[in-house]
mmCIF file of the C-alpha atoms, coordinates in Angstrom:
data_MODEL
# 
_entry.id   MODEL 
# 
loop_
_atom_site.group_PDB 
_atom_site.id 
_atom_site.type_symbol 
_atom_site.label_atom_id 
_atom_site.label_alt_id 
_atom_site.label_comp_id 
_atom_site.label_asym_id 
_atom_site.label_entity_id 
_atom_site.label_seq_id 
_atom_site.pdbx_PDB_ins_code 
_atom_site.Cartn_x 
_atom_site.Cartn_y 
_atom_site.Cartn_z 
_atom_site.occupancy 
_atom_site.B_iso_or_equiv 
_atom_site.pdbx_formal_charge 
_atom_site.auth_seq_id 
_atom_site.auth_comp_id 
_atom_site.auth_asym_id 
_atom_site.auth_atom_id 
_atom_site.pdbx_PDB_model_num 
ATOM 1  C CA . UNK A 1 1  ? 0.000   0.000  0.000  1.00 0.00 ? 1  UNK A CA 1 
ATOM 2  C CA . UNK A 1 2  ? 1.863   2.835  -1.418 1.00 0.00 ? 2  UNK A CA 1 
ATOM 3  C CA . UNK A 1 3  ? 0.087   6.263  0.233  1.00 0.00 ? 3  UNK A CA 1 
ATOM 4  C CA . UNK A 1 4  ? -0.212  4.268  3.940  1.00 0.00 ? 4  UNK A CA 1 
ATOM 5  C CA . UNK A 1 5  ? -3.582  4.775  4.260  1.00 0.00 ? 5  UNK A CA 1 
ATOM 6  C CA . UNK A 1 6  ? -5.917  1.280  5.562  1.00 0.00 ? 6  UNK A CA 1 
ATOM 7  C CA . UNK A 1 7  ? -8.899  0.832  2.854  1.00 0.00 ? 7  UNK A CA 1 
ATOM 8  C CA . UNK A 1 8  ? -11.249 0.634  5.635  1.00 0.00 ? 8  UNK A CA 1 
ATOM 9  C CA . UNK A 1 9  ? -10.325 4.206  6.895  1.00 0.00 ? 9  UNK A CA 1 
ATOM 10 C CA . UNK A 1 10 ? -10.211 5.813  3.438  1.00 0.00 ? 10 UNK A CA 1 
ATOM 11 C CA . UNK A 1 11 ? -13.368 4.873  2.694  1.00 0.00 ? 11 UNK A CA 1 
ATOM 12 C CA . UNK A 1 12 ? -15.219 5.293  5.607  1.00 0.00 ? 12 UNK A CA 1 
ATOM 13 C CA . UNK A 1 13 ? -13.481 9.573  5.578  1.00 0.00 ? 13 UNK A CA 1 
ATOM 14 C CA . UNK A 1 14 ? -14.973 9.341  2.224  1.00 0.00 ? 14 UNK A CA 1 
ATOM 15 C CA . UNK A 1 15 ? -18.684 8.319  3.525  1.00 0.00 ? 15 UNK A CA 1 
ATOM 16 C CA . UNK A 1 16 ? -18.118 11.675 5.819  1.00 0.00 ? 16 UNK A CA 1 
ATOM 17 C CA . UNK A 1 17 ? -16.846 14.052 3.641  1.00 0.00 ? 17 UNK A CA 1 
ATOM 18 C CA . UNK A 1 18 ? -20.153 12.647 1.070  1.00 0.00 ? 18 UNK A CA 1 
ATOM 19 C CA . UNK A 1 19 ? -22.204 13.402 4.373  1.00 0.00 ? 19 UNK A CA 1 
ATOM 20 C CA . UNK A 1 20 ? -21.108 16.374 5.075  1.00 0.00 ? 20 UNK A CA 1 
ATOM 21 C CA . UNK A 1 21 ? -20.914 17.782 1.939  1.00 0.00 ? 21 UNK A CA 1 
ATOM 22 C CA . UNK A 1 22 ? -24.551 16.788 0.584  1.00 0.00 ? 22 UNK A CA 1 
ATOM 23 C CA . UNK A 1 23 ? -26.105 17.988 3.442  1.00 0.00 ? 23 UNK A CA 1 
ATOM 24 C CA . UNK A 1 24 ? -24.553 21.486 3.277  1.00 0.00 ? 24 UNK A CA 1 
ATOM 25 C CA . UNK A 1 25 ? -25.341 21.576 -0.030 1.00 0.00 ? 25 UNK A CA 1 
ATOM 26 C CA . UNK A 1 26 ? -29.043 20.661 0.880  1.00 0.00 ? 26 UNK A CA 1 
ATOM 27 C CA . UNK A 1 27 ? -28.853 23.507 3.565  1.00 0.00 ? 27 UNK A CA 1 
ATOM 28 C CA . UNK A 1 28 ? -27.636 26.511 1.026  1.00 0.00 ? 28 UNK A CA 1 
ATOM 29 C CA . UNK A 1 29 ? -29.507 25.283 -1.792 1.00 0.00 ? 29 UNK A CA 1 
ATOM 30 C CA . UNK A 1 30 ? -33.062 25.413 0.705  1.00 0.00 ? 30 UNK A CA 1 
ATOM 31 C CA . UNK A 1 31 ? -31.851 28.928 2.321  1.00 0.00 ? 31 UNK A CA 1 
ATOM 32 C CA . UNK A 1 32 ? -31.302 30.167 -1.150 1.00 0.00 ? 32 UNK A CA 1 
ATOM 33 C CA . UNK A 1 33 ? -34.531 29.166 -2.386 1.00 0.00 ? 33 UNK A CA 1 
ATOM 34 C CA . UNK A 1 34 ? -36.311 30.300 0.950  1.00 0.00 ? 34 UNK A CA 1 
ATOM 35 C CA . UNK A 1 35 ? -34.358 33.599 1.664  1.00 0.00 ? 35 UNK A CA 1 
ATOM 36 C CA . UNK A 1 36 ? -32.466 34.916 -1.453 1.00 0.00 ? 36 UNK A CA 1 
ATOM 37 C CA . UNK A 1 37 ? -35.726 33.856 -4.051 1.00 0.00 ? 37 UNK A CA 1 
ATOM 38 C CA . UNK A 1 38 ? -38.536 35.027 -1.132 1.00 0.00 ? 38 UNK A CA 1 
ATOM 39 C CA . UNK A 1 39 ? -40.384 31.194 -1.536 1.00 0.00 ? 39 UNK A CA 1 
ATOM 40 C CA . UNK A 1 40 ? -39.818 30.373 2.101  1.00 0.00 ? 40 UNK A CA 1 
ATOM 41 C CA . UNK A 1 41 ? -42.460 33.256 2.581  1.00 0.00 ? 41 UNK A CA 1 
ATOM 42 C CA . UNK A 1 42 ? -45.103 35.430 1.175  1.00 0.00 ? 42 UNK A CA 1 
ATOM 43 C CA . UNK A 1 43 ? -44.788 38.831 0.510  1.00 0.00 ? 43 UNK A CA 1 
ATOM 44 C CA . UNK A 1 44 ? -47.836 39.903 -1.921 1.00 0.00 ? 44 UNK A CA 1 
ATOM 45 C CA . UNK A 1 45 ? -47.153 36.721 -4.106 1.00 0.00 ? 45 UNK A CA 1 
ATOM 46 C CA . UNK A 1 46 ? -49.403 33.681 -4.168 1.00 0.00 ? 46 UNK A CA 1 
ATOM 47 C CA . UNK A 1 47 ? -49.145 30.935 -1.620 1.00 0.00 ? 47 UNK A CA 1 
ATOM 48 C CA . UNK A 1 48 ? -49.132 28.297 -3.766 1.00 0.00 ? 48 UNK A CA 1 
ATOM 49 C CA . UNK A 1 49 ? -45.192 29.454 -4.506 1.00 0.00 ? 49 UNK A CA 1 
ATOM 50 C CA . UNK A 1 50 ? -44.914 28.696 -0.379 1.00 0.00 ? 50 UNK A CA 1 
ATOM 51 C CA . UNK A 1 51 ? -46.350 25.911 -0.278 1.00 0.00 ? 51 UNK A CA 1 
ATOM 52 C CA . UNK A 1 52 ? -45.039 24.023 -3.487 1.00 0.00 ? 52 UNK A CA 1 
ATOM 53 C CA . UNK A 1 53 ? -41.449 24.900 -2.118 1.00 0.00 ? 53 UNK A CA 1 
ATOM 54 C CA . UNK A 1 54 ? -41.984 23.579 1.487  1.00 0.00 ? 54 UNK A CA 1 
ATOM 55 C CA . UNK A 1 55 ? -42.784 20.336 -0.418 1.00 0.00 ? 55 UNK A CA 1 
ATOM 56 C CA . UNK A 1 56 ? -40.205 20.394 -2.412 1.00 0.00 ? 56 UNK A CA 1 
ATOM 57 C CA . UNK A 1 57 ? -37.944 20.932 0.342  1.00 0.00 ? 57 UNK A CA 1 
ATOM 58 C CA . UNK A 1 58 ? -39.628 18.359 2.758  1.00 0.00 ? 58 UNK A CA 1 
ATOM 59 C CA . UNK A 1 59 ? -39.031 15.926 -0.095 1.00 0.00 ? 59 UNK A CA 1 
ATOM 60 C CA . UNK A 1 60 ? -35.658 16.679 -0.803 1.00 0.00 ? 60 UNK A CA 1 
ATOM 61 C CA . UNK A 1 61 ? -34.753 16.406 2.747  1.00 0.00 ? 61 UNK A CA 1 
ATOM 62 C CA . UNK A 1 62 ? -36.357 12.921 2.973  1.00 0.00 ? 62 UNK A CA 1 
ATOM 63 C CA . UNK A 1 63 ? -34.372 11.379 -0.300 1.00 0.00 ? 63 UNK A CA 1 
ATOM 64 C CA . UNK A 1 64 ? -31.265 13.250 1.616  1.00 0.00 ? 64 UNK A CA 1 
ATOM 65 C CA . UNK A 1 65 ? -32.283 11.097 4.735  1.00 0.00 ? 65 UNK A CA 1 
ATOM 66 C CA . UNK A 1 66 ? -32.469 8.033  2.643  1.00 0.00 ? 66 UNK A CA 1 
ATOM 67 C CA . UNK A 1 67 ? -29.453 8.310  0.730  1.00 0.00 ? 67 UNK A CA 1 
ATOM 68 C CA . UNK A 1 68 ? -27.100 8.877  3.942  1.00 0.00 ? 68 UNK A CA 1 
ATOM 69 C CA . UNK A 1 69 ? -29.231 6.060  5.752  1.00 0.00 ? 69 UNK A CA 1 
ATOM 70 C CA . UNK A 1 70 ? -28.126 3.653  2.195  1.00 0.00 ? 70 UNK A CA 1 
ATOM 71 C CA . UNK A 1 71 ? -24.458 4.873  2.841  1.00 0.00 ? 71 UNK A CA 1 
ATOM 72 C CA . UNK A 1 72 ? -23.923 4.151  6.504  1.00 0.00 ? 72 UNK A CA 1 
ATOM 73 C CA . UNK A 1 73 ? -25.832 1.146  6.549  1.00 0.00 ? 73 UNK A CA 1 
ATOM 74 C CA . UNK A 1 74 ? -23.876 -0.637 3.653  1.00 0.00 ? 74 UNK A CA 1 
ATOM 75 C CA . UNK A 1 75 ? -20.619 -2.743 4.580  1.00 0.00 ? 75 UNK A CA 1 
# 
């Protein structure tokens, strides 16, 4: 093993950086979409913009949940 790292260690730092990494990128993309884009409230616009985006953000933070929960589990 030329760079003296154990398999089982590399890939386990890789299943943390993928955590970590996909769920910040969850985080900014939501905050973006809520804050910078106005959906995560309303301000004179229709609620159906709210609403569809609180879905969409519910949903995507479930298939986040499952894909970490697929990662750790397997091994």
């Amino acid at each position: 093993m030329a760079s003296g790292w154990d398999s089982d260690i590399k890939r386990f730092f890789v299943k943390i950086m993928n955590s970590v990494a996909f769920g910040l990128m969850w985080m900014l993309a939501t905050a973006t979409a809520g804050l910078y884009f106005e959906l995560g409230y309303t301000n004179g616009k229709p609620l159906a913009y709210t609403i569809i985006f609180y879905i969409c953000a519910t949903g995507s933070l479930a298939l986040l949940i499952f894909y970490l929960y697929r990662t750790w589990r397997k091994d």
